[in-house]
Phi, psi and omega in degrees: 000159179242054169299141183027040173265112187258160204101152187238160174254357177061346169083066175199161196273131170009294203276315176306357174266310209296329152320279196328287214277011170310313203287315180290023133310295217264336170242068112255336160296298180279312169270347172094354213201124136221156193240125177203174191297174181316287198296328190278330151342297188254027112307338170271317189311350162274350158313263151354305175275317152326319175283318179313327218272313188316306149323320167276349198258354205264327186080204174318340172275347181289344181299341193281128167275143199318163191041018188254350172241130186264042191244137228244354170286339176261345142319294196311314170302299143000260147024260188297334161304292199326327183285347182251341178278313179315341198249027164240325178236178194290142130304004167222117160295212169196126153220164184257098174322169173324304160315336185096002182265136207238121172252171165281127172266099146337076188320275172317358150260304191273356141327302186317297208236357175277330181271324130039270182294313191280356201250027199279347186258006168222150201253083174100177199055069157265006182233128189229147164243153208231113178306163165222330183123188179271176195256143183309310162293313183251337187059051169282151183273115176246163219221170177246123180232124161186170219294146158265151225284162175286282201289083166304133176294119163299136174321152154273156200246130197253094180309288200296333152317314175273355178288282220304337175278329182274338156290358167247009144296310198281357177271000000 
């Protein structure tokens, strides 16, 4: 029976989920945004958030770049994250900038210090995913998963409703 056995197995063996979900990490990392199905969505998002929490759990340190604090404990810490997130995902990505041109990403800085720095006053839930509806071939239900945004959109408040109900107490 599979009582409290948590995870899905996608109908592959260890080292092939575990290989998906490297890379798929690793260019969710690198464009902040990708679209893949419903399940694998939310198996990465758990993915994903466990490498992040390590980073946001470090504070100011994961930002300082190597060698720049001779204080050798707070290196060491530094360090010893980078290494457990480096020993789950690739270390360098590839995307095609605006230009057409294709850099290199460093993964592992940039988890330490750009998601990091935007994700540090909050605990947990860096990610949202957002249905689209199915895929053209197969009709899978595919889902948009990326990073949520520094600035949440404020509700909007539908103001002229609430004039029209106090006018219509007082007449």
């Amino acid at each position: 029976m599979r009582h409290l056995k948590a995870g899905r197995k996608f109908g592959r063996n260890p080292s092939s989920r575990r290989a998906m979900f490297r890379n798929l990490t690793a260019n969710l990392i690198t464009h902040e945004r990708i679209e893949t199905t419903d399940a694998k969505a939310k198996e990465l998002r758990r993915v994903a958030e466990k490498l992040i929490t390590k980073a946001v759990r470090l504070g100011d340190i994961a930002y300082e770049k190597p060698g720049e604090n001779p204080d050798r404990g707070r290196v060491a810490k530094r360090l010893h994250v980078a290494r457990q997130i480096r020993a789950f995902i690739p270390r360098f990505g590839m995307f095609v900038n605006e230009e057409g041109v294709s850099e290199r990403v460093d993964l592992v800085e940039k988890v330490l210090i750009d998601l990091a720095k935007r994700f540090q006053g909050r605990p947990g839930g860096y990610t949202r995913i957002i249905k689209i509806g199915p895929r053209r071939g197969d009709n899978a239900p595919m889902s948009l998963i990326e990073f949520v945004s520094d600035v949440e959109a404020e509700p909007v408040v539908e103001e002229p409703k609430a004039e029209a109900a106090t006018e219509a107490k007082s007449e």
